[in-house]
C-alpha positions as CSV (number, residue, x, y, z in Angstrom):
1,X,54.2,142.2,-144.6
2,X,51.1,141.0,-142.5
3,X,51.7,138.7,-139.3
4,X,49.0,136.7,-138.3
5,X,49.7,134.3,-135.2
6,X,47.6,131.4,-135.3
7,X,47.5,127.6,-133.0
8,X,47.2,124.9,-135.3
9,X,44.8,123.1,-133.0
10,X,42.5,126.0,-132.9
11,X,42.7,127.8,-136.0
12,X,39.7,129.9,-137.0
13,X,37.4,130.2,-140.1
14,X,38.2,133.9,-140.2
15,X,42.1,133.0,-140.0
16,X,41.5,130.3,-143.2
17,X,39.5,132.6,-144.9
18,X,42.8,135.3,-145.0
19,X,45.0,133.2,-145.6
20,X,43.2,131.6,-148.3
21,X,42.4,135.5,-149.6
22,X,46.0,136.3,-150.0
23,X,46.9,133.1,-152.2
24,X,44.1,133.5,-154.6
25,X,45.3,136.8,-155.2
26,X,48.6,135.7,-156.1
27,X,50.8,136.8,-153.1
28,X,53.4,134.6,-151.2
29,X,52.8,133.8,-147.6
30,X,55.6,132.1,-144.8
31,X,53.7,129.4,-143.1
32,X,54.4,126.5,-141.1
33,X,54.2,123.0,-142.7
34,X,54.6,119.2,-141.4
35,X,58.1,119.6,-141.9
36,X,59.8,122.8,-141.8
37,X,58.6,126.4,-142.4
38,X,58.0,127.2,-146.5
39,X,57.4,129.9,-148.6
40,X,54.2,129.2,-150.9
41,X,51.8,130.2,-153.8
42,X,49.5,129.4,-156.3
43,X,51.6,126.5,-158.0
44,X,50.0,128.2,-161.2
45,X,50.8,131.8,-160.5
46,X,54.4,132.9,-162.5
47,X,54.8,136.3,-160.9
48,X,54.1,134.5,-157.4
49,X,57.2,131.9,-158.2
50,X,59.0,134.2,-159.4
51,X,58.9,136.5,-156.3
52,X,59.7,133.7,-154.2
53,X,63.1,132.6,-155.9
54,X,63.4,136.2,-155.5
55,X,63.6,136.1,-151.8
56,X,65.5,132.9,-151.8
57,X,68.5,133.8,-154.2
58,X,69.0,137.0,-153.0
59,X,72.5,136.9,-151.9
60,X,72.9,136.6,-155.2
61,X,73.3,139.8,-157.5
62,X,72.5,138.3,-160.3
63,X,70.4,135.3,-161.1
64,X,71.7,132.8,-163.1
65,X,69.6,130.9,-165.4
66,X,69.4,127.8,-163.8
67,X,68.4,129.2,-160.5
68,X,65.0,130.5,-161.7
69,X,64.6,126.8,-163.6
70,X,65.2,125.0,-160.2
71,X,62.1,123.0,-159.9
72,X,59.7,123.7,-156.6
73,X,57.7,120.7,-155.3
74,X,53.9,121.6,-154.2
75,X,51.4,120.4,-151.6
76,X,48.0,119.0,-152.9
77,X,44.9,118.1,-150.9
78,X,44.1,115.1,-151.9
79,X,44.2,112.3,-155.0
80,X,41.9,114.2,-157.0
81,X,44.0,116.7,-157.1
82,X,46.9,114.5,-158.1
83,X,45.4,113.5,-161.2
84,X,44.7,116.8,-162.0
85,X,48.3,117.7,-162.6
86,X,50.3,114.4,-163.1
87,X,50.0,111.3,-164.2
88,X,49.8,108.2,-162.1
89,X,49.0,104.6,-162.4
90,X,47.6,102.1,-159.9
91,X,51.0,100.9,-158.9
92,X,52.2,104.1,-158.7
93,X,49.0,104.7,-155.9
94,X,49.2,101.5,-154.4
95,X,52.8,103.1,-153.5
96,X,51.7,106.2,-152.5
97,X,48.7,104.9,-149.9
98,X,51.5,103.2,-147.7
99,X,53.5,106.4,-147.2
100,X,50.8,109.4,-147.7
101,X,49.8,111.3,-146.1
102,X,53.4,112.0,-144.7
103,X,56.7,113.9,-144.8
104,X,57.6,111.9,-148.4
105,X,57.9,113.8,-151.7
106,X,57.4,112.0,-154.7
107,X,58.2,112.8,-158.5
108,X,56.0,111.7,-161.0
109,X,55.0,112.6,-164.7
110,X,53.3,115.5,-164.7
111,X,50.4,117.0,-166.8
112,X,51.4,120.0,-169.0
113,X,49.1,122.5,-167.4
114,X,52.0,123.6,-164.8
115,X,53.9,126.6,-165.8
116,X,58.1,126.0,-166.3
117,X,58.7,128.2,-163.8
118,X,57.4,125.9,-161.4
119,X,58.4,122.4,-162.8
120,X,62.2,124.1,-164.4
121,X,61.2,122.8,-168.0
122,X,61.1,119.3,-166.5
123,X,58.3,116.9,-167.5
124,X,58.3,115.6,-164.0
125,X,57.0,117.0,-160.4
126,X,57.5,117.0,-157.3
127,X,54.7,116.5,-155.2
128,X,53.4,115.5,-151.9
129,X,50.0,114.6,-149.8
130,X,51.3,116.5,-146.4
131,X,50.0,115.2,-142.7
132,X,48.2,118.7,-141.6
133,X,44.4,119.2,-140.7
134,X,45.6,122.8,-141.3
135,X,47.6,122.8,-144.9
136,X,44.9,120.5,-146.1
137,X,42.0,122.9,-144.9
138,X,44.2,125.6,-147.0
139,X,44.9,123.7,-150.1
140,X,41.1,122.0,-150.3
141,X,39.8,126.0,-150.1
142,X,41.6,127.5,-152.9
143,X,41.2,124.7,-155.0
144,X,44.9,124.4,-156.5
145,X,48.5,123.7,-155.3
146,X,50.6,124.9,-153.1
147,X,54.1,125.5,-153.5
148,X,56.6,124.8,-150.5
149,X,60.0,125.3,-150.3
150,X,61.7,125.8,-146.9
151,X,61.7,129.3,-145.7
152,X,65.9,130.0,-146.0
153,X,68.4,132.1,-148.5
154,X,69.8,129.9,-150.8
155,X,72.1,127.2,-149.4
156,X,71.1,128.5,-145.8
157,X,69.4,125.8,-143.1
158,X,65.4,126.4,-143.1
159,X,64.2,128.5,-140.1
160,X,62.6,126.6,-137.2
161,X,60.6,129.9,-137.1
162,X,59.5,133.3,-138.5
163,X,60.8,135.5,-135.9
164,X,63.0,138.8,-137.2
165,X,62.2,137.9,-140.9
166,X,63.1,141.3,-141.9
167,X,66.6,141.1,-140.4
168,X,67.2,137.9,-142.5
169,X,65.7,138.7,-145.5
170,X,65.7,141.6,-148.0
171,X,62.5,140.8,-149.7
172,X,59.8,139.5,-147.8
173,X,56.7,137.1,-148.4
174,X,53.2,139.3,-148.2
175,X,51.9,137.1,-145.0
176,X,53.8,135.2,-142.5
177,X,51.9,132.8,-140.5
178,X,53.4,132.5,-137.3
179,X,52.7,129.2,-135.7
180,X,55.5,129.3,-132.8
181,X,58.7,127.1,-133.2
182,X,58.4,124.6,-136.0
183,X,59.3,121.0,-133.8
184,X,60.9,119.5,-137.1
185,X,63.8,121.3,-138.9
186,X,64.5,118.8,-141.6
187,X,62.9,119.0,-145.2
188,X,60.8,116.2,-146.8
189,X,62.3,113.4,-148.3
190,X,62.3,113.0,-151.9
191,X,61.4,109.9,-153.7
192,X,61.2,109.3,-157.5
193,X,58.4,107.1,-158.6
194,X,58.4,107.4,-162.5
195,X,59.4,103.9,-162.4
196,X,57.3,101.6,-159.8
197,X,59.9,98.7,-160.6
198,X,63.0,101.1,-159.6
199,X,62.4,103.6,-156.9
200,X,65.4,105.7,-156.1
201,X,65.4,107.5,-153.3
202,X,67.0,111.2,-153.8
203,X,66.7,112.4,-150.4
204,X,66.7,111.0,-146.7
């Protein structure tokens, strides 16, 4: 595992440039999002996904079926990229202008060019336009999504930072991007849009 310790006001061109290197070759980094730390990856890549429910099921011996179908949510870089992998309507983005970018996860229809790894076998996905200069630089670079889930063991709280990761965890992601204490330790909230005229709200 590679540590790279970066200041998200200042980040360089040659930092971008690594991290960007290590997701278009398929590895999972740790790095530090709007919300909480995550673990992320080429929403595309399988081996990538699967090596990150890896490291955050492995308290458990064996896997059980359902926890490598538990859909992961992903970070685009902008509309464009929306479209690319879900479908969406103008209501649906009239909704989405008055809350992105932001902390908000939405589910919508998605497109079928995601693997089931990613998505569980679901025709929906989670998906969200984050708040970061930084993320967005990342996600804009490599040209595809990124996956984030918070950096924890199953059913643990997220870590407000990447200190000691090998004491935590077994398995560890192939970069960690350390960008000091993360300020927020609660996860996005999710929102389901499928249906403009009844939103439900899934988590706070």
């Amino acid at each position: 595992m590679q540590i790279i310790k970066i200041n998200l006001n200042k980040i360089t061109q040659e930092q971008i440039d690594l991290i960007v290197d290590y997701l278009k070759q398929g590895l999972v980094i740790a790095y530090p999002t709007d919300t909480v730390y995550g673990l992320g990856c080429d929403a595309r890549n399988v081996e990538a996904i699967k090596r990150i429910n890896k490291i955050k099921n492995q308290k458990i011996k064996k896997l059980k079926k359902q926890e490598n179908k538990r859909p992961l949510l992903v970070l685009i870089s902008d509309y464009k990229m929306l479209r690319q992998y879900c479908f969406i309507n103008q209501e649906q983005e009239k909704y989405l202008a008055s809350i992105w970018p932001g902390s908000v996860t939405v589910i919508l229809k998605r497109r079928p060019n995601l693997p089931p790894e990613l998505t569980g076998g679901l025709n929906s996905l989670a998906v969200r336009l984050p708040k970061s200069e930084f993320l967005i630089k990342i996600i804009s670079k490599v040209g595809f999504p990124l996956v984030s889930t918070s950096l924890n063991k199953k059913a643990d709280k997220p870590l407000s930072d990447v200190q000691n990761l090998e004491k935590y965890f077994k398995y560890l992601p192939d970069l960690t991007i350390d960008a000091g204490e993360c300020k927020k330790t609660k996860p996005s909230s999710l929102v389901d849009i499928r249906d403009v005229e009844n939103i439900k709200v899934l988590r706070k």
